[in-house]
N, C-alpha and C positions, 0 to 999 in steps of 0.2 A: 465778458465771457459768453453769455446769452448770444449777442450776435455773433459773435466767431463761429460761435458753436451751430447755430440753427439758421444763419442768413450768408456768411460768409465761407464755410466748409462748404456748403449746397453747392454755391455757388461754382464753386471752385471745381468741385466733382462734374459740374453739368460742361463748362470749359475745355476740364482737361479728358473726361470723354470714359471712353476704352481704355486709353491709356496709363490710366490711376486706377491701381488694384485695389488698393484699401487707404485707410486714412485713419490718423487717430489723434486724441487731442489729451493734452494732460494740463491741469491746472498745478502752479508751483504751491506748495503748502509750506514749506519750509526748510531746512537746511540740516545736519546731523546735528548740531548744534540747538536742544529743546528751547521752543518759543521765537528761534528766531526765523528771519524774513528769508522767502524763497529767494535764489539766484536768480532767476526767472521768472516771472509772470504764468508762463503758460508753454511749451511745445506743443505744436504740430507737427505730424509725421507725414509726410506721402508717399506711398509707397508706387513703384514704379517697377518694369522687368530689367531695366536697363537704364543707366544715368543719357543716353542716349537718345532714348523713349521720352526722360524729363523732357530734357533741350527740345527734341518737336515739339513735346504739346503745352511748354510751358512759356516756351520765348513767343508765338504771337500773341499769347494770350495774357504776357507777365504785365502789361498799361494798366490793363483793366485790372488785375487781380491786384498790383501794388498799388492801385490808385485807391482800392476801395478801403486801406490800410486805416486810413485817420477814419472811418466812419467805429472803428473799438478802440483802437491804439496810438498814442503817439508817443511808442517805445519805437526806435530804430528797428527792425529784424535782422537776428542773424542766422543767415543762409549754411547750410552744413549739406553736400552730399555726401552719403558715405554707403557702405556696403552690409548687405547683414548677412552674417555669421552663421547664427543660430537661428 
């Protein structure tokens, strides 16, 4: 979580540019379920103006940012765009 957090999020910001409004990061603690194991590891959030905005600044730069994946994880990611609401 350390490097996700302070060598890979950077990273990703310096990349995706203007483009990425904000960013957040959430460690999984656990389930509703007391004591037990998160679903998840961990979300990332990037937030963007437009799923449109992602696709430029995320596709020349996805090599580099998916390659640097195994230097914290070697959980698969699963990719979600979606919209916000609120």
């Amino acid at each position: 979580m350390d490097y996700y957090v302070n060598t890979h999020i950077p990273m990703v910001g310096k990349l995706l540019g203007d483009s990425l409004k904000n960013t957040t990061v959430e460690k999984g603690l656990g389930s509703a379920e007391p004591g037990s194991v998160a679903p998840y590891a961990g979300m990332g959030n990037m937030y963007f103006n437009t799923a449109e905005d992602f696709g430029k600044a995320f596709g020349p730069n996805a090599a580099q940012i998916m390659g640097d994946l195994p230097n914290f994880t070697n959980i698969e990611p699963i990719i979600q765009i979606s919209e916000v609401l609120i």
